[in-house]
Structure formats: structure tokens, C-alpha cells
N, C-alpha and C positions, 0 to 999 in steps of 0.2 A: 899158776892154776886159776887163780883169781880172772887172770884177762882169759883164759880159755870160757872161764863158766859165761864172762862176761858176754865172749861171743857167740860162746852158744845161747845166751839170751835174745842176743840182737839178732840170732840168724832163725832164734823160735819167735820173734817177735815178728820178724821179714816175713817169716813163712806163714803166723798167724794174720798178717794183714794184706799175704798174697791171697788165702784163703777167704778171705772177707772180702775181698775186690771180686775173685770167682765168684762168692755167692750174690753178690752185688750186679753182676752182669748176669748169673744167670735170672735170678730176679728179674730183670730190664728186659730180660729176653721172652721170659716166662710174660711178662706186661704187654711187651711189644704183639707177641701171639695172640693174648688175651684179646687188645686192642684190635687187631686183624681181624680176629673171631667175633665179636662185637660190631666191625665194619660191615663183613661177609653175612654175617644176621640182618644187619639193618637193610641192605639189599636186596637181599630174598624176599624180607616183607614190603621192600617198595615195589621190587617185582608183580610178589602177590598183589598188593596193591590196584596197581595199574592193571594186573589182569583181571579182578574182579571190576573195575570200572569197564573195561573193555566187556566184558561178560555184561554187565548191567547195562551199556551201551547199548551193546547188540539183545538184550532182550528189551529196554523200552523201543528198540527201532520195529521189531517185532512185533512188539504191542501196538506200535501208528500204525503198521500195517495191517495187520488184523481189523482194527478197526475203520482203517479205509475200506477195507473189500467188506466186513459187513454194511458199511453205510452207503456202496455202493451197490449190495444184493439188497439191502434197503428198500434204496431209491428203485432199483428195477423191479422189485416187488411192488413198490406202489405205482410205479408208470404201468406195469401190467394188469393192475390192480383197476385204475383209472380207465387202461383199454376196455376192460372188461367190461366192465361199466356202462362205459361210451357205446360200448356193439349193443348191451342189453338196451340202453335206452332207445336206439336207431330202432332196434330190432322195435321194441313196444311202439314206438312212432309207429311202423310201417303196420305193425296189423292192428291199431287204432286205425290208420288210415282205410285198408283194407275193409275194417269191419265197417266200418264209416262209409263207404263207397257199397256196402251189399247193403247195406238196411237201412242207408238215409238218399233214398231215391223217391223223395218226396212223397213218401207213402205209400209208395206202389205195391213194394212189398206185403205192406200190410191189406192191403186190398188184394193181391193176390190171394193170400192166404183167406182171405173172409171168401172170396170166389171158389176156392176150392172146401173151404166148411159147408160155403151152400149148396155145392155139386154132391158132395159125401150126403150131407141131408137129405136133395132132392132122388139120392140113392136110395136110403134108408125107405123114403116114402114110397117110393114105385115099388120096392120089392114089397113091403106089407102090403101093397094095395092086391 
């Protein structure tokens, strides 16, 4: 009886440390998962990662461009700007010139005009008379 109890020790002993080895790889198993899941995380946030620099990429590219096409509606504003300008002063040039050529004809104008105050006068006189 004795060797019986004995091997029914050694055979609850076996089975308590086939027990222990299962719970031992499931452990390992449960880790190695863990591990993968901790892997498959890390990834996602590299992904995110990288897609928020691409995101941030494409909005500073964004932003140079915006700011080209204003510095170039800018610059077309002030070259139009400039034209404008340039016509208004031609334009003043030419009826300076203009006014210059009717009233600076060596007086004449002004002597017309005194001849025609005299004529009006010598109007005024004849009709009283």
C-alpha cells in the first residue's frame, strides 16, 4: 500500500508540475500577445505619426503658397498702382501743356481780352449816348 500511496504521490506530483508548465506557457503566451499588442500600438502611433507630419507638410506647403499668390496680387497691385499713377501724371503733363499753349502766347490772350472789355465799353457808351 505504501508503494501505491507512494505512486500516487509521484503521479500527483507529475500532474501538479504538468500543471505548472500549462500555466507557465500559458503565461508565455498571454506575454507573447501582450507583446504583439504593445508592437501593433507602437505602429499605429508611428503611422499616426508620420500622417500628421504629412498633414503638417501639406498645410505649411499650403501656407508658401498662399503666400506667394498674395505677394504676387501684391506686387500686381502696386505695378497697377504705379500705372496709375504714371497715366495720371502724363495726363497732368499734357493739360499743363495744353493750358500753357492757350494762355502763354505772349500776351496775346491777355490783350485780346482787354480789346474785347474795350469793345463791351465802347458799347455801353454808344447805347447811353
Amino acid at each position: 500500500d505504501e508503494d501505491e500511496d507512494e505512486d500516487e504521490d509521484e503521479d500527483e506530483d507529475e500532474d501538479k508540475d504538468e500543471d505548472e508548465d500549462e500555466d507557465e506557457d500559458e503565461d508565455e503566451d498571454e506575454d507573447e500577445d501582450e507583446d504583439e499588442d504593445e508592437d501593433e500600438d507602437e505602429d499605429e502611433d508611428k503611422d499616426k505619426d508620420e500622417d500628421e507630419d504629412k498633414d503638417k507638410d501639406k498645410d505649411e506647403d499650403k501656407d508658401e503658397d498662399e503666400d506667394e499668390d498674395e505677394d504676387k496680387d501684391k506686387d500686381k497691385d502696386e505695378d497697377e498702382d504705379e500705372d496709375k499713377d504714371e497715366d495720371e501724371d502724363e495726363d497732368e503733363d499734357e493739360d499743363e501743356d495744353v493750358y500753357d499753349r492757350e494762355n502763354d502766347t505772349h500776351g496775346a490772350p491777355v490783350f485780346f481780352d482787354a480789346v474785347e472789355e474795350m469793345q463791351q465799353g465802347l458799347q455801353v457808351v454808344e447805347i447811353a449816348a
